[in-house]
C-alpha positions as CSV (number, residue, x, y, z in Angstrom):
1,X,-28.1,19.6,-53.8
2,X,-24.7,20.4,-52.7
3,X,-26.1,24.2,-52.0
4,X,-28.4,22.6,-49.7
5,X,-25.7,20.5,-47.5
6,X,-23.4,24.0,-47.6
7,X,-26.7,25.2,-45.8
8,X,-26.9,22.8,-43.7
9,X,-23.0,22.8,-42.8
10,X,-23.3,26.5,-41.7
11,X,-26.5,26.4,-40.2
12,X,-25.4,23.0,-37.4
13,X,-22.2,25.3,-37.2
14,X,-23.9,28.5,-36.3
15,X,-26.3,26.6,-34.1
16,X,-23.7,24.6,-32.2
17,X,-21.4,27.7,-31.8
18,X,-24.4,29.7,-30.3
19,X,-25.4,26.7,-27.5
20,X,-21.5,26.5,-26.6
21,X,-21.8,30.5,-25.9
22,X,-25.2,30.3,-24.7
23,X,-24.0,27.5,-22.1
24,X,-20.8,29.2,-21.4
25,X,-22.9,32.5,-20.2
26,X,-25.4,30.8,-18.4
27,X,-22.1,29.4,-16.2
28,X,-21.7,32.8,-15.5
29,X,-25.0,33.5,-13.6
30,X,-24.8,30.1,-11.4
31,X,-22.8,30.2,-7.6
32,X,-20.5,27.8,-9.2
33,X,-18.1,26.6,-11.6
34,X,-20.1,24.7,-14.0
35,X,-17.4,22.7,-16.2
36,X,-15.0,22.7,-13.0
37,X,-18.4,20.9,-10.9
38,X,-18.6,18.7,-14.0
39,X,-14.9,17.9,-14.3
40,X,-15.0,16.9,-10.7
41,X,-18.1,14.5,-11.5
42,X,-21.1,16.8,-9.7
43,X,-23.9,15.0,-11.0
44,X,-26.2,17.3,-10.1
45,X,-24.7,20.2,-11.7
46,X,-24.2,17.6,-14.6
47,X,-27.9,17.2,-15.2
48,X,-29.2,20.6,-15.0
49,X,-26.4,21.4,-17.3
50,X,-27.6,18.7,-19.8
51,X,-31.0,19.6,-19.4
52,X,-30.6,23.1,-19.9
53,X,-28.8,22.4,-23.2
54,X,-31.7,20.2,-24.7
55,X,-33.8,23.1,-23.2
56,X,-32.0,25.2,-25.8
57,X,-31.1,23.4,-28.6
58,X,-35.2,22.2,-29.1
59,X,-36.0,25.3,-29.1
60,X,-32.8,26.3,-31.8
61,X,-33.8,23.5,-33.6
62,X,-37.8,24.3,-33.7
63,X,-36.8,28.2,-35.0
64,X,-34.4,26.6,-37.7
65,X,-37.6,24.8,-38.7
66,X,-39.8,27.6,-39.3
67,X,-37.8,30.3,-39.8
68,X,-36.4,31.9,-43.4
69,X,-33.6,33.3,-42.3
70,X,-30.3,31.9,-39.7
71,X,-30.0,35.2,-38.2
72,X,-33.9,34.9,-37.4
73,X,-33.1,31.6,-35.8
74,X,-30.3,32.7,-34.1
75,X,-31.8,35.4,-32.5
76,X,-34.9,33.0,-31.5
77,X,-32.7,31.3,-29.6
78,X,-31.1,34.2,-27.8
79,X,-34.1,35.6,-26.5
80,X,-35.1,32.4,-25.3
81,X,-32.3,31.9,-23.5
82,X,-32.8,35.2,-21.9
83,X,-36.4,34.4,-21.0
84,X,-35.5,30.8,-19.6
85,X,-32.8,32.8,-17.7
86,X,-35.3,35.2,-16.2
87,X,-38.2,32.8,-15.6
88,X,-35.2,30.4,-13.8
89,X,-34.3,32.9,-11.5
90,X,-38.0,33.9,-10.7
91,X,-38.8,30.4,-9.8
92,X,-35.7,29.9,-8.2
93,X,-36.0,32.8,-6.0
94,X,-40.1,31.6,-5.3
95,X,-39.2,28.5,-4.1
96,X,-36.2,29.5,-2.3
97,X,-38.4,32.2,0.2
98,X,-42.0,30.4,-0.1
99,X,-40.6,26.4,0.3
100,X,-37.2,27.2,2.0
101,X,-35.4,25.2,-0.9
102,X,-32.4,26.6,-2.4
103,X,-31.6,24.9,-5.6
104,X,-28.9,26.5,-6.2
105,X,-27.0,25.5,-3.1
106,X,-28.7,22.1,-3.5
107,X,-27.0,21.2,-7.2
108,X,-23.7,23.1,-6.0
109,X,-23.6,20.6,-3.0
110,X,-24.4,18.0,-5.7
111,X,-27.8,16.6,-5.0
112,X,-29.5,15.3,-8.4
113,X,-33.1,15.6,-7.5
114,X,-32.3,19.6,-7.5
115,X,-30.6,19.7,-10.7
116,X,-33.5,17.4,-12.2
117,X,-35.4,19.8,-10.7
118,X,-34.1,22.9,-12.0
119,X,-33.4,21.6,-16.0
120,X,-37.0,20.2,-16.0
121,X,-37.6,23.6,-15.5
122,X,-35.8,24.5,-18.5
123,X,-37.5,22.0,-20.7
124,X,-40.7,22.9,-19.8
125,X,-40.2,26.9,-20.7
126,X,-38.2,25.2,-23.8
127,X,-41.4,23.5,-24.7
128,X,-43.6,26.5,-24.0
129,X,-41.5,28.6,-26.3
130,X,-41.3,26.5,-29.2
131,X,-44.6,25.9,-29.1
132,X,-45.1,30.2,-30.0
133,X,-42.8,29.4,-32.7
């Protein structure tokens, strides 16, 4: 028993370590600050951050469920990340030259309906993914 809550211990740790670096590089990629737009009470930037970290830890939490090993999760949940990245940009970039929308520039300036937008896009790839799992 107390084996098993050691496990456990290490495993939240691991997981929540990874989703703090995961969300920390995804900052990286957007046209903004992310913590500075939420210190400053963006609540646009707010909700697609929120989203996008639900996004990721459903799908760490589905590969802890299934897989044998925590580097297996881990790892699941890196190349999610990646993949979510990628298919955010390609959407992002779709909508931005066939509708004339730029999210991006929309959740920056703080409008909520483009950050729902944009981490609704993230939960549904989330969804997809865990659903190869």
């Amino acid at each position: 028993m107390d084996l098993n809550i050691l496990a456990m211990l290490v495993w939240t740790l691991s997981g929540s370590v990874l989703l703090f670096v995961l969300m920390y590089v995804d900052s990286l990629f957007t046209k903004y600050k992310d913590f500075a737009e939420v210190k400053a009470g963006n609540m646009a930037v707010t909700t697609r951050m929120v989203m996008k970290l639900f996004a990721q830890g459903y799908v760490l939490a589905t590969s802890i469920s299934t897989a044998g090993h925590l580097g297996e999760a881990l790892l699941v949940s890196v190349v999610s990340f990646i993949i979510l990245l990628i298919l955010e940009n390609g959407v992002h970039y779709v909508i931005r030259t066939r509708a004339n929308l730029d999210l991006d520039t929309g959740i920056q300036q703080g409008k909520t309906g483009y950050g729902l937008f944009s981490g609704a896009l993230h939960i549904v790839g989330a969804l997809i993914i865990a659903a190869c799992l």
